[in-house]
N, C-alpha and C positions, 0 to 999 in steps of 0.2 A: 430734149435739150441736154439732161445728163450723158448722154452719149458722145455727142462732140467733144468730151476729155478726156475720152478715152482713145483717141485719135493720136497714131502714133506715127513719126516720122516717115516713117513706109510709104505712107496712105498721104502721098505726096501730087498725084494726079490730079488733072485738072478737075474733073468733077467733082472729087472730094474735099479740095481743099475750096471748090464755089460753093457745094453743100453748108461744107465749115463755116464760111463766112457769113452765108445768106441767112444761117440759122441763129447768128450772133448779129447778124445784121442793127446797126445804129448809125447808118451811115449816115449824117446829116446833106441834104440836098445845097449846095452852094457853087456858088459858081467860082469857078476856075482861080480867079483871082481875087477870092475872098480874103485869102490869109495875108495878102499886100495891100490890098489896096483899102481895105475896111468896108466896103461896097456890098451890101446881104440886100439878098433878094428874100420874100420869103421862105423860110426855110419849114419842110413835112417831110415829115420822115417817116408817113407811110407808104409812098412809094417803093422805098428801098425796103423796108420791113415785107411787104407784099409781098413787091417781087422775090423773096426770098424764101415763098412759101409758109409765111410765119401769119398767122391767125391774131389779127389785131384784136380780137375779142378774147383770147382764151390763154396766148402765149407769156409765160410768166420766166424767164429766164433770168432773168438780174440775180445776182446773190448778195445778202445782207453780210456783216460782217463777219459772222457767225458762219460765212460759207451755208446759207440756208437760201431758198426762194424766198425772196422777199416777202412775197403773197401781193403785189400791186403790176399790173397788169404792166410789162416794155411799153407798148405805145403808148401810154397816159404818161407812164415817168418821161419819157421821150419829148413826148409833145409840154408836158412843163418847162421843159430848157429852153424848147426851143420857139417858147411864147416870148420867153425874157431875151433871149435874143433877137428876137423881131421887133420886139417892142424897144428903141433908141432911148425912150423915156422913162423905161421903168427904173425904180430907185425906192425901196422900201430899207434904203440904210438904215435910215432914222431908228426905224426901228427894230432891227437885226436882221431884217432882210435882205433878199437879192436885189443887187442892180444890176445893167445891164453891164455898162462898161467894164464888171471885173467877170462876168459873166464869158464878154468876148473876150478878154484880155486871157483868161484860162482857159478859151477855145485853143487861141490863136498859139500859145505855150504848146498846149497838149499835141494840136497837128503839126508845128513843127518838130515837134520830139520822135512824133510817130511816122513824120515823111523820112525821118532819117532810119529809124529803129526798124522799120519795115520795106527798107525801099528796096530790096530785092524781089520781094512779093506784088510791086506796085505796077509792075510791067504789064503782069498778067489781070492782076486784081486792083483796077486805078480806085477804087473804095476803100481799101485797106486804112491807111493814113486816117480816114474820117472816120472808118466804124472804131478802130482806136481811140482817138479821142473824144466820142459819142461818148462812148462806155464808160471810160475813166471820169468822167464829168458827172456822175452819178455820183462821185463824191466817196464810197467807203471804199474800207480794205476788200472784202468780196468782191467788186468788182474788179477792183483793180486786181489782185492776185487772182481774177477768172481769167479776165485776159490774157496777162503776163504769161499763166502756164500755158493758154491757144499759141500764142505766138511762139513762146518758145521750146512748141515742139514743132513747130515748122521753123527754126533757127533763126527766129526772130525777137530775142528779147526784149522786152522795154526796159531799155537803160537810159534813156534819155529824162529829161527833168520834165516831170510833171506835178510839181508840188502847188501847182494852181490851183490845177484839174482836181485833184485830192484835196482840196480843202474846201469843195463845195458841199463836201456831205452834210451839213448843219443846213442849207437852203434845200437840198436836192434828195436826200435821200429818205428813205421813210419815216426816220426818225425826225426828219431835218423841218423847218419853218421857211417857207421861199418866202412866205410877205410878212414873217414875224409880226404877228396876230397870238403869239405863245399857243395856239393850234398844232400839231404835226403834221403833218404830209398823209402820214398814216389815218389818223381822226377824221382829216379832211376826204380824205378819199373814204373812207367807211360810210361817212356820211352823205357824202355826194354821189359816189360812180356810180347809184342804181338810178341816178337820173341822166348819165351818158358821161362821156367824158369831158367834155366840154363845163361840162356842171364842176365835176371834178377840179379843173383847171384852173375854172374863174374864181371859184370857191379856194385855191390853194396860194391864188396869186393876187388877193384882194380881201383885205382886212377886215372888210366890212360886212364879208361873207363867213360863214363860219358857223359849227353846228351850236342849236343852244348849248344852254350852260348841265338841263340831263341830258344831253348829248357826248358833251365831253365827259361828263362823270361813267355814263355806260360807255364809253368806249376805251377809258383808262386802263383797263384790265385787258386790253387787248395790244397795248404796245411793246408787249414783253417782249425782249429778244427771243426766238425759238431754240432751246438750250438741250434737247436733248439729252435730257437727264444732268447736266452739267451746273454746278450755280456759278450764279450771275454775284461776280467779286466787282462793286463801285468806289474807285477812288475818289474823291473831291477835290476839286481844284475852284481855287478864287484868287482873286487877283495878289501879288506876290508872296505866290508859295513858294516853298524851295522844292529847288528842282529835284534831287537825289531822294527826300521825301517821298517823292513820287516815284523817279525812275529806275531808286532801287529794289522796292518790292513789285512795281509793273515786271522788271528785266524777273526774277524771280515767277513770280503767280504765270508768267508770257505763257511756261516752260510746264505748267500744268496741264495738263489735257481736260479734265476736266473743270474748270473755270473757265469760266466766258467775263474776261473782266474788258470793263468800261467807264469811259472818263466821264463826270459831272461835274457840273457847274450851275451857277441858280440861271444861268441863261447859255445855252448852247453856243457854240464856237468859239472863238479865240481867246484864250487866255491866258496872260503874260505874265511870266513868274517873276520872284525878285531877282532871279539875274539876268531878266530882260528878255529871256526868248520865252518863244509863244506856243502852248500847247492847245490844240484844237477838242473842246469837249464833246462828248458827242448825244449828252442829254443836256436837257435844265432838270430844274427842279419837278418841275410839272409832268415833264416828258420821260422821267427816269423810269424803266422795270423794276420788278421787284427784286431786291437784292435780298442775297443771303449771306454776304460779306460786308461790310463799306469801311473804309480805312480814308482820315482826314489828316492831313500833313499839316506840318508846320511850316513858321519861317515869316518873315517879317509883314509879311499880310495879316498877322495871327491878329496884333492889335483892334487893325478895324473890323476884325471879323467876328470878334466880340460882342458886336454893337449890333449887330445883322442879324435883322430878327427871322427872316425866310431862312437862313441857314439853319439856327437854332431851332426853329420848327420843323426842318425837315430833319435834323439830326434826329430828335426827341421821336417823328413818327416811324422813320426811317427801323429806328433803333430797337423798336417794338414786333419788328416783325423779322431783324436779324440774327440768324444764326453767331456772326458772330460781330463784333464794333473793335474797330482797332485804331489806333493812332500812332500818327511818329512824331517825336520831336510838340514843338509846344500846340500839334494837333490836341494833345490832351488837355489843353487849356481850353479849350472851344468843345471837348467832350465834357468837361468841368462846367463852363458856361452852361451848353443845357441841363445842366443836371440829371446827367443818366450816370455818372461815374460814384453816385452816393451809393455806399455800402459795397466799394472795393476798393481793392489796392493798387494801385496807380502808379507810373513814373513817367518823366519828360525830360525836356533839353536842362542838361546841369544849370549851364550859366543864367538860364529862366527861370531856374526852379520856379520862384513866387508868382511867374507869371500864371504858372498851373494853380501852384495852393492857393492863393488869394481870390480865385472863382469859385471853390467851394472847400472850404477848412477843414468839412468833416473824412475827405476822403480820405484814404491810409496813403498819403505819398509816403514812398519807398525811393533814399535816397541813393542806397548804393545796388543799381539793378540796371544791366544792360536792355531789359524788357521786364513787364511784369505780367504774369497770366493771374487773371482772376474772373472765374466763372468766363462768361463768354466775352468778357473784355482783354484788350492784349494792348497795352500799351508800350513804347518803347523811348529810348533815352535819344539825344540828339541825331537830327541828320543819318549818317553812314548806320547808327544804332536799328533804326529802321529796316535794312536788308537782312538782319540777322533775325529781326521779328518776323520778317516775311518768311526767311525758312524754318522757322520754329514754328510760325501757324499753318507750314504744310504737314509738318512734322507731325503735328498733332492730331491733324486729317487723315494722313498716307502714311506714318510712320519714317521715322528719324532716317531709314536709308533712302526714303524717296529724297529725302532736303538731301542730306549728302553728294547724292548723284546729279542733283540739279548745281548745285554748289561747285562741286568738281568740274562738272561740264563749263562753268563761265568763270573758271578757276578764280573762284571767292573762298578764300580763308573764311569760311564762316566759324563764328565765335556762341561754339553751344551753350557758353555756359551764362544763364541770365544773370547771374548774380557777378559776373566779373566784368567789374565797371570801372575803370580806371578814368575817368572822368565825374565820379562821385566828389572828390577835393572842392569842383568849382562851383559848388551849391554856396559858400560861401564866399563867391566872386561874385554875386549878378549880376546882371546888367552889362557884363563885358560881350561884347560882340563875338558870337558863333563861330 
């Protein structure tokens, strides 16, 4: 499988580029006028997987985000999607699951993007289009950036919008819940595929099915992302964070090579910050690896998050086995909440200050500090205060010219010095809005 990316322009002949495809092969079986008319016949996709010379039993292509083999078998993930598209009545909304209708609705996006993005290729190769949006329906970045570069070394980019197709990673991908049962994809299939895939399936797409409960516990230690030496940096997201809390040390941490960082939440997928747009998480609580980073933002969700006792407990265990606990903005109130910030020195959003100190008294807030490091805590003062944390705790990993360079590179004035805090003044404003 790793060979087909190493397929370069050249290697543009007919065999090669049927090779190419047959080996990527996800073509979904549909008839001609599926994408208009709404009309699905059954759909198996192993036919086309077959015929492609690809071993339903043993062929493991797909890549996780991490750019790694998944470890769960193409035809099984395959054959999940394309249950829920057969099935007109599946609907496990209710409970974070997949239904069918958004299931087709993100078919039907992705092949149109792909009948355009590749229609040079379609003359020869009339599969193209559907092994395309086969692929990308798998829901992560791996996939979709495996694609992207097949295609666009045969000068076929995907530029077209597939932000459907990509946001079914939460139902579809190993990580993901299809019948949101709080089970993985992953767990389920550990548990199930030595009894066939079919097991597998019904098992991943029926809530009812599911391994016990020492089931889940032994197989928890198995959902780690495959990190290659790399740590796993978990941001938190709950319902309205601020955005820049997050997308200023993500845009930062992106640029590390070694971090494998990933978004949490107490339940997997969509999660709408306080200025309304939605970031897709790609654990819950339950389903998270082991991190050796985790950083919890601030921003007007902070209040009810207070109250949440699965956050608090996942902080408090989370925080016991991290390398390091960070916070932006009135995240340090909700590190304050659990009580892991006792016996350091602390800072947060000026205009909140008391939001922070009034969850625990005894902690050293520090009021004039753009960030404060203490021991393996790194907390930091409002909003924008947050990207300048994020390149001080690389700093402190990889040394002060790795931030620089990263900093340069997305031309950010970063501001080294923690203690110049020109927003110190508003400790006595509170309450006025950020």
């Amino acid at each position: 499988m790793n060979r087909l990316f190493q397929i370069t322009p050249k290697r543009r002949s007919g065999p090669a580029l049927s090779a190419c495809f047959g080996l990527l092969a996800m073509a979904i079986i549909l008839p001609a006028s599926a994408g208009s008319t709404g009309e699905f016949k059954a759909i198996d996709f192993d036919p086309a997987l077959e015929a492609a010379g690809m071993n339903l039993a043993t062929t493991d292509g797909n890549l996780d985000a991490g750019l790694q083999k998944n470890g769960l078998l193409d035809s099984a993930e395959m054959a999940l999607i394309a249950t829920v598209l057969n099935d007109k009545g599946y609907d496990r909304s209710a409970t974070g699951g997949a239904d069918h209708k958004t299931v087709l609705d993100a078919y039907r996006q992705a092949l149109s993007s792909a009948s355009r993005d590749v229609q040079l290729l379609t003359a020869k190769y009339p599969a193209a289009a559907e092994m395309v949006a086969g692929y990308v329906m798998i829901g992560n970045d791996g996939s979709f950036a495996a694609i992207n570069a097949m295609m666009s070394r045969f000068g076929s980019p995907l530029a077209g919008d597939y932000t459907l197709a990509r946001r079914l990673g939460p139902w579809f991908g190993p990580e993901g819940d299809a019948d949101g049962d709080g089970v993985t994809n992953r767990m389920e299939y550990s548990a199930f595929i030595t009894s066939g895939r079919e097991a597998y399936v019904r098992a991943a797409l029926d809530p009812e099915t599911k391994p016990s409960a020492a089931q889940v516990a032994e197989l928890a230690g198995k959902t780690t992302v495959p990190q290659d030496g790399r740590k796993t940096v978990g941001i938190i997201l709950y319902p309205g964070f601020e955005v820049l809390d997050v997308y200023g040390p993500l845009e930062m941490w992106s640029y590390v090579k070694e971090f494998n960082v990933v978004l949490i939440a107490e339940q997997a997928g969509p999660v709408k910050s306080g200025q309304g747009t939605t970031t897709i998480a790609d654990y819950s609580f339950t389903t998270a690896p082991d991190l050796d980073i985790i950083m919890v933002p601030g921003g007007f969700g902070t209040f009810s998050q207070l109250e949440n006792a699965a956050l608090m407990d996942f902080l408090r265990t989370r925080n016991e086995q991290t390398e390091i606990t960070s916070s932006v903005c009135t995240g340090a109130a909700l590190l304050a909440r659990a009580g892991i910030l006792k016996g350091h020195r602390a800072t947060t959003n000026k205009r909140f200050f008391s939001l922070a100190t009034d969850q625990d008294v005894s902690v050293d807030w520090v009021v004039e500090a753009r960030w404060v490091e203490s021991g393996k805590m790194i907390t930091s003062s409002g909003v924008s205060a947050g990207t300048d944390m994020a390149l001080a705790l690389i700093a402190r990993l990889y040394g002060v010219d790795r931030a620089r360079g990263i900093a340069s590179g997305v031309e950010y004035q970063w501001q080294e010095d923690p203690s110049l805090d020109p927003f110190a003044k508003f400790v006595t404003k509170q309450g006025t809005a950020p």
